[in-house]
DRENRO-566556 format. One record per residue (C-alpha): z, y, x; chain; residue number from 1. Coordinates in steps of 0.05 Angstrom, whole numbers, plus 5000, padded with zeros to 4 digits. Example, Ala and Ser with C-alpha at 12.3 -4.5 7.8 and 13.67 -1.06 7.14 Angstrom:
   pz   py   px ch   i
 5156 4910 5246  A   1
 5143 4979 5273  A   2
END
This chain:
   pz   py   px ch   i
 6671 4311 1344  A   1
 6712 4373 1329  A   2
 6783 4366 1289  A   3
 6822 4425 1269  A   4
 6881 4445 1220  A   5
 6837 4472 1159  A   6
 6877 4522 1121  A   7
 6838 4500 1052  A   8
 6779 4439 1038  A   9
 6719 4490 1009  A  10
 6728 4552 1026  A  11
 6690 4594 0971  A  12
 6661 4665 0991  A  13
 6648 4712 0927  A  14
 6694 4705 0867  A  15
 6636 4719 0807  A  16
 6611 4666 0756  A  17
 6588 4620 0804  A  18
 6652 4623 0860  A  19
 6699 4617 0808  A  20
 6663 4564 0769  A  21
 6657 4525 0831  A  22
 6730 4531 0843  A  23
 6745 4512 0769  A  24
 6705 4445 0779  A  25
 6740 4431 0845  A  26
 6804 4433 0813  A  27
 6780 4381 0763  A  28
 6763 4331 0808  A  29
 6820 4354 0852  A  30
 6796 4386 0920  A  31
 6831 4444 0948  A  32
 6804 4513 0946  A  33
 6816 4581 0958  A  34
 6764 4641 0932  A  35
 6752 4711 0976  A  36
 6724 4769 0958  A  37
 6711 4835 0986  A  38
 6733 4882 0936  A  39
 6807 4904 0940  A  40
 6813 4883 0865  A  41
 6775 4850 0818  A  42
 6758 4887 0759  A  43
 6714 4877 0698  A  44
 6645 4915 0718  A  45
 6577 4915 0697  A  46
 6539 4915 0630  A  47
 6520 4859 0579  A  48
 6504 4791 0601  A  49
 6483 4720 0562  A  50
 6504 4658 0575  A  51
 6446 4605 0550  A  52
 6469 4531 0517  A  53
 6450 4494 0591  A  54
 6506 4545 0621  A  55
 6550 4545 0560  A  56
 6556 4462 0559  A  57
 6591 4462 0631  A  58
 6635 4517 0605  A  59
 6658 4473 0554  A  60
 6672 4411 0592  A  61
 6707 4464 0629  A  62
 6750 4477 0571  A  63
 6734 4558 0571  A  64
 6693 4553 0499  A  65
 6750 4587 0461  A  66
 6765 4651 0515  A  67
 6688 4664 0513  A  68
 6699 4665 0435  A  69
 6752 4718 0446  A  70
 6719 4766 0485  A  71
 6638 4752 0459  A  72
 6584 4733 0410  A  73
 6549 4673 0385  A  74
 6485 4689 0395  A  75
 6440 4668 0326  A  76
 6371 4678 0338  A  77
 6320 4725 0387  A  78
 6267 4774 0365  A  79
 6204 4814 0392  A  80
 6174 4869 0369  A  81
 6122 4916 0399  A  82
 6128 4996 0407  A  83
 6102 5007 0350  A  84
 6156 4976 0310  A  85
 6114 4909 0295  A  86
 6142 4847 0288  A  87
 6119 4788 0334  A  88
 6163 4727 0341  A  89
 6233 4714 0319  A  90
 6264 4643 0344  A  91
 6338 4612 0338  A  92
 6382 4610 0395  A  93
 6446 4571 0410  A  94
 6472 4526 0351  A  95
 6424 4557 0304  A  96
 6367 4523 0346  A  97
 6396 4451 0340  A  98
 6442 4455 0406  A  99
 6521 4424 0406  A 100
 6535 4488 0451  A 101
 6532 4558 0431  A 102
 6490 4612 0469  A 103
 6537 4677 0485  A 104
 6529 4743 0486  A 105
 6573 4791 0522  A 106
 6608 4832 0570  A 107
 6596 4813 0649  A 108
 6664 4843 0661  A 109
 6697 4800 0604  A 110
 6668 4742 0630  A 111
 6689 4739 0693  A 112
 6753 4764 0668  A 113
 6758 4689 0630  A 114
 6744 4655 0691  A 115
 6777 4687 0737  A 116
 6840 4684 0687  A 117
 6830 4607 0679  A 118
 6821 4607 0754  A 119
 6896 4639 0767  A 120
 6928 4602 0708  A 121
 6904 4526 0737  A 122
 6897 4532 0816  A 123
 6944 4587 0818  A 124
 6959 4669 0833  A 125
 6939 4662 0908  A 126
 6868 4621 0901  A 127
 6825 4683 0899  A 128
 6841 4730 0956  A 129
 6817 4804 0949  A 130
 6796 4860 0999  A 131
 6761 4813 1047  A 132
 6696 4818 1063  A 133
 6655 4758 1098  A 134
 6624 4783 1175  A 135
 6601 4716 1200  A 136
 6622 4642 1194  A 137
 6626 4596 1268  A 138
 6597 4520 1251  A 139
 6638 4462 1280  A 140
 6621 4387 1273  A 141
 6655 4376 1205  A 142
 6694 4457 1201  A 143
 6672 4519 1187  A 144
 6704 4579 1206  A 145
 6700 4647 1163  A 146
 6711 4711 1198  A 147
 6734 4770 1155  A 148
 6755 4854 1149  A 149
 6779 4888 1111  A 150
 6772 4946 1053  A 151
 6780 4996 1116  A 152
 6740 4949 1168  A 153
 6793 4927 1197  A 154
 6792 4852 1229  A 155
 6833 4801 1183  A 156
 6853 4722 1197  A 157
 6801 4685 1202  A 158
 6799 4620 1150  A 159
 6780 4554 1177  A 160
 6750 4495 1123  A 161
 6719 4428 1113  A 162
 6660 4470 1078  A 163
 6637 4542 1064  A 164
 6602 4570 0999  A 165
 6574 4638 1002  A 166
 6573 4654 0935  A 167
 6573 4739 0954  A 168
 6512 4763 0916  A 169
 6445 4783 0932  A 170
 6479 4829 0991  A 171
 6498 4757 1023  A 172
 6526 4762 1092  A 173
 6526 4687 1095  A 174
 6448 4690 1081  A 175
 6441 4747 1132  A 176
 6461 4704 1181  A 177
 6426 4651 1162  A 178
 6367 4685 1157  A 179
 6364 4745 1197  A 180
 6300 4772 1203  A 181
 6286 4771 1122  A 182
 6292 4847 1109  A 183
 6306 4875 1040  A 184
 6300 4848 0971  A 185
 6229 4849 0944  A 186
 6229 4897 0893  A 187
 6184 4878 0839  A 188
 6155 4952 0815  A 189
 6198 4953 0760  A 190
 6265 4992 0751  A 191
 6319 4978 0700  A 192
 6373 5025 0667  A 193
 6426 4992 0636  A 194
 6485 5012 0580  A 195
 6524 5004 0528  A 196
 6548 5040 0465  A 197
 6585 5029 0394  A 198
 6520 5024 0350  A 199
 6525 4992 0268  A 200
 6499 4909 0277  A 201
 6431 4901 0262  A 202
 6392 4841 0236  A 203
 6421 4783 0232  A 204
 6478 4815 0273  A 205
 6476 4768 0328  A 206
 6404 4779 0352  A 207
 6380 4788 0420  A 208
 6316 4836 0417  A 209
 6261 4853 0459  A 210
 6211 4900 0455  A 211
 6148 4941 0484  A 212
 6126 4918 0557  A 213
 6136 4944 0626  A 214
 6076 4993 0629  A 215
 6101 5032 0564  A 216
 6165 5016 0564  A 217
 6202 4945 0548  A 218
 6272 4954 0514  A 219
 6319 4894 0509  A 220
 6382 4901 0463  A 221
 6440 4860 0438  A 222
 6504 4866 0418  A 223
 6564 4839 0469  A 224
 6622 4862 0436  A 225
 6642 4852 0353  A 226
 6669 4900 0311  A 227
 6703 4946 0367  A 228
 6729 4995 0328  A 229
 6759 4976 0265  A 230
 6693 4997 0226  A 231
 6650 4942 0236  A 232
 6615 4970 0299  A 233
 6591 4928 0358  A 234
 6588 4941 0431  A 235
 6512 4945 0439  A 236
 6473 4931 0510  A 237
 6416 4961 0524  A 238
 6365 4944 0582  A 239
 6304 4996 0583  A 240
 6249 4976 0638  A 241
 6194 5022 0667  A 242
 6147 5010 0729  A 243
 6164 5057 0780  A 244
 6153 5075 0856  A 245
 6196 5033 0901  A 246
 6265 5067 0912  A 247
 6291 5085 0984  A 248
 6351 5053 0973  A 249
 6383 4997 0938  A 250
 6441 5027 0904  A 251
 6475 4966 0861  A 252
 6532 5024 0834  A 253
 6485 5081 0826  A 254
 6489 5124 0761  A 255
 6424 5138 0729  A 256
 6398 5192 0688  A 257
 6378 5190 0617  A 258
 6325 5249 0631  A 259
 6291 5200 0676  A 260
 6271 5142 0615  A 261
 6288 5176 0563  A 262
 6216 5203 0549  A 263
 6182 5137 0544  A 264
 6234 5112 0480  A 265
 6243 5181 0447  A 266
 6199 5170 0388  A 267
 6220 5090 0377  A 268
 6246 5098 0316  A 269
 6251 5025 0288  A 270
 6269 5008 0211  A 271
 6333 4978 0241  A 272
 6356 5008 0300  A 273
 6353 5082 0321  A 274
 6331 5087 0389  A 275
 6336 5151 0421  A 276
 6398 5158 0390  A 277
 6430 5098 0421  A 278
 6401 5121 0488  A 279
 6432 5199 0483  A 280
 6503 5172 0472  A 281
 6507 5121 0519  A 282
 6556 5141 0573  A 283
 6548 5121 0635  A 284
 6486 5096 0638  A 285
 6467 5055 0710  A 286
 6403 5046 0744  A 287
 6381 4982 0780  A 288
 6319 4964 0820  A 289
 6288 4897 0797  A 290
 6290 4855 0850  A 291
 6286 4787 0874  A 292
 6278 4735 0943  A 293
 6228 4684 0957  A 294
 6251 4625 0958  A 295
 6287 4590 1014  A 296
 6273 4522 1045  A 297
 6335 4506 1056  A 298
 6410 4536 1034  A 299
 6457 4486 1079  A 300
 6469 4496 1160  A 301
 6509 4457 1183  A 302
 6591 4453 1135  A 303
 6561 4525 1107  A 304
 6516 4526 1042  A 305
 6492 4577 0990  A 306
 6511 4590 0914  A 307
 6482 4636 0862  A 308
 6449 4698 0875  A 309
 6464 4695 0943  A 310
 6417 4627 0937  A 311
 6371 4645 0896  A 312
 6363 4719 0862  A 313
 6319 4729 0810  A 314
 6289 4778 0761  A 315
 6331 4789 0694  A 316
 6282 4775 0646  A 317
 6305 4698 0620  A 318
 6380 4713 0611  A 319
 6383 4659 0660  A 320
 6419 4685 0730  A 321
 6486 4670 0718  A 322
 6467 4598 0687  A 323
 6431 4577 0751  A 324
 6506 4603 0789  A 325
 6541 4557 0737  A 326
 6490 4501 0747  A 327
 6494 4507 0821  A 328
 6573 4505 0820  A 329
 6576 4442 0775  A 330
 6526 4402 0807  A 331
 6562 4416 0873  A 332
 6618 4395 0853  A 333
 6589 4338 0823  A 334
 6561 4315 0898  A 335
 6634 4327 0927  A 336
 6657 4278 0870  A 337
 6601 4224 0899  A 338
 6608 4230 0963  A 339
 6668 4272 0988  A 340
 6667 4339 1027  A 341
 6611 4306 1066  A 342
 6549 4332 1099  A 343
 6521 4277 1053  A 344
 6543 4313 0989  A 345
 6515 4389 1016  A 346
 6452 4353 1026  A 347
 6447 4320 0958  A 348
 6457 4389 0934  A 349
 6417 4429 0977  A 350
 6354 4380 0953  A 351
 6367 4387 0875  A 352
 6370 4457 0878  A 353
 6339 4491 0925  A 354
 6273 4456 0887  A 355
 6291 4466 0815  A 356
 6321 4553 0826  A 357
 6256 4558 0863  A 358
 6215 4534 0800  A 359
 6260 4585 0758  A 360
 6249 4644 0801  A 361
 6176 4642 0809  A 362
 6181 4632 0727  A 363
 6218 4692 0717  A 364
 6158 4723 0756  A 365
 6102 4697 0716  A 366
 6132 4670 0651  A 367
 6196 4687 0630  A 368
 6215 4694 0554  A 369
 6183 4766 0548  A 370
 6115 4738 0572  A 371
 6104 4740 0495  A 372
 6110 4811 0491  A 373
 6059 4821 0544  A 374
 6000 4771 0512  A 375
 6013 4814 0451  A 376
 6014 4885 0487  A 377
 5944 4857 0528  A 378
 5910 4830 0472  A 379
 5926 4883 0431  A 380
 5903 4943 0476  A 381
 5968 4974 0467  A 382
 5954 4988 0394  A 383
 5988 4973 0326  A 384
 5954 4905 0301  A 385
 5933 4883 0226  A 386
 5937 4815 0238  A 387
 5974 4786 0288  A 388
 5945 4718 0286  A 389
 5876 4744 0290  A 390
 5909 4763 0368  A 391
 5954 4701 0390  A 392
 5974 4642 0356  A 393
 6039 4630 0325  A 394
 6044 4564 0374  A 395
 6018 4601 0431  A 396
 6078 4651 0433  A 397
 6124 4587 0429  A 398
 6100 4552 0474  A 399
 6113 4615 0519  A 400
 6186 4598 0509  A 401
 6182 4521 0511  A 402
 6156 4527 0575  A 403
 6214 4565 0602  A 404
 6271 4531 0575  A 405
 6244 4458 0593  A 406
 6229 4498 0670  A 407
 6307 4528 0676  A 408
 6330 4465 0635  A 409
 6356 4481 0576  A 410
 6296 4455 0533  A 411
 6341 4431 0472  A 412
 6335 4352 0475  A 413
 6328 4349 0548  A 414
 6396 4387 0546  A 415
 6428 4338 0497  A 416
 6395 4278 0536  A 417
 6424 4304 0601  A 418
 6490 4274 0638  A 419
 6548 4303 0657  A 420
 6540 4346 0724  A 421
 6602 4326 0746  A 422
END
């Protein structure tokens, strides 16, 4: 058996919703940690993001409820609509659908700005360590050792531990090395442009909408910031979707070009929202390709396991990837808190979740949320209905949704049955 001086207990690699989460619940049950991450400084980057009740109920036991109230919005219900400006479904989300948690709406970059604040303010200004990027990790008997560069490549300290999370995004090195020989993210067909712009509320104000489907054009807007400018305007997020060729590259920071989607949503002019006007004055605007892994058999080798997207990517169509980071981090912590920084607790964790993300990613395949927009769009031949019962059932399109939450576990009474993760 090897024994070495550790210079922290968990040693957490990526410092986004799920590292600093993890290193949130550590410091609750009172295990040492220390977050790294490669960028030279964290800033707040990225678009709009929701946080669903399952997610939002470990925030709270968390005690972060009231920052997220600062900086987002209570999500009150979610709609769908066809092209053609046709209503379809409309359902209530958070507390307006009988949960004790909210569902939040928001900035990515203002979330992780709570949590990485919270992080500083209760483990203190040198737990998360910028501008170093993870190469490789060595496996003792019960340490792990994390090798790392630097913003210029150059070789840093290395970090010893009782335990390694790779929490470092779909780009994982710890994954890489894990699993060498499994190539690129699978791209799905699908690409995804992504902004935001000050736009006047509409409907209930608090409404996450989707709209269209993939093969003409699915839009998905909601608002992430409230009345930003004095006047009553919000901060509105915008996701358009189109099926396109598969790119050459996966640029994650690339700048798109409105001339490139724009076509598809120029004549959606809907009674509430102007569409082509929300698109033209959105500046920047970013492109993504949507992508996601198989599954994994396994996350844990060895005193080294896997977190979040680096675990278990998946396709942004059920609001849901930064929930499964959350869920991860708490019910880790929540084996560490049974059994100790102990092979015994990764293996406890690696079991629960590498079963129940693998159910969630091959749903966001299949059956995610906007699955109702598709029956609808299939049915319908792509044309404006009379009736849309005489198409699909109002319980059909529900079940559509019941399905997913009871899959990614946020069904309501399940949630409210649950225990505590940790």
């Amino acid at each position: 058996m090897t024994h070495a001086t550790k210079d922290t207990e968990v040693l957490i690699v990526g410092a986004g919703a799920g590292g600093l989460i993890l290193a949130l619940s550590l410091k609750e049950i009172g295990i040492q940690c220390r977050v790294y991450d490669a960028v030279p400084e964290l800033t707040a980057v990225g678009v709009g993001i929701n946080l669903l009740p399952h997610a939002v109920r470990e925030l709270d036991e968390l005690g972060l409820v009231p920052a997220l109230d600062e900086v987002g919005i209570r999500t009150k219900d979610a709609s769908y609509y066809n092209r053609f400006g046709q209503h379809i479904f409309t359902e209530p989300a958070g507390e307006a659908a009988g949960y004790p948690w909210p569902q939040f709406s928001l900035h990515r970059g203002d979330m992780q700005m709570v949590f990485l604040n919270a992080v500083r303010e209760r483990l203190g200004e040198d737990s998360v360590v910028t501008g170093h990027r993870l190469t490789h990790v060595d496996l003792g008997d019960d340490t792990v050792t994390a090798h790392f560069i630097g913003p210029n490549g150059e070789d840093l300290p290395s970090v010893r531990a009782s335990v390694l999370v790779g929490a470092d995004g779909i780009k994982s090195a710890l994954r890489k090395q894990f699993y060498p020989d499994e190539g690129d993210p699978l791209y799905s067909g699908l690409t995804i442009w992504r902004g935001a712009t000050p736009m006047p509320p509409f409907l209930s104000g608090a409404n996450t909408v989707r709209m269209g489907w993939m093969s003409v054009g699915k839009l998905m807007v909601y608002p992430i910031r409230n009345n930003i400018d004095g006047q009553g305007n919000q901060l509105m997020n915008f996701v358009a979707t189109l099926e396109r060729p598969r790119p050459d590259l996966y640029d994650w920071n690339a700048k798109g070009r409105l001339e490139d989607f724009f076509p598809t949503f120029k004549d959606w002019h809907f009674d509430f929202l102007d569409v082509p006007g929300m698109l033209q004055k959105t500046d920047p605007i970013l492109i993504y390709p949507m992508v996601d892994r198989d599954p994994l058999p396994t996350w844990t080798f060895g005193r080294a396991t896997l977190l979040g997207d680096a675990a278990h990517p998946m396709y942004p169509r059920g609001s849901n990837g930064a929930g499964q980071a959350i869920l991860d981090a708490r019910i880790l912590a929540g084996s560490f808190k049974r059994h100790g920084v102990t092979d015994e607790a990764l293996h406890e964790y690696d079991v629960t979740r590498v079963e129940a993300t693998g159910k969630v990613v091959r749903m966001n395949r299949a059956n995610p949320p906007d699955a109702i927009l598709r029956e609808v769009h299939e049915r319908s031949g792509d044309k404006p209905f009379e009736r849309l019962s005489d198409i699909v059932s109002d319980e059909e399109l529900r079940a559509i949704t019941e399905r997913y939450k009871t899959v990614a576990g946020f069904q309501v009474d399940q949630l409210k049955r649950r225990r505590s993760l940790v």
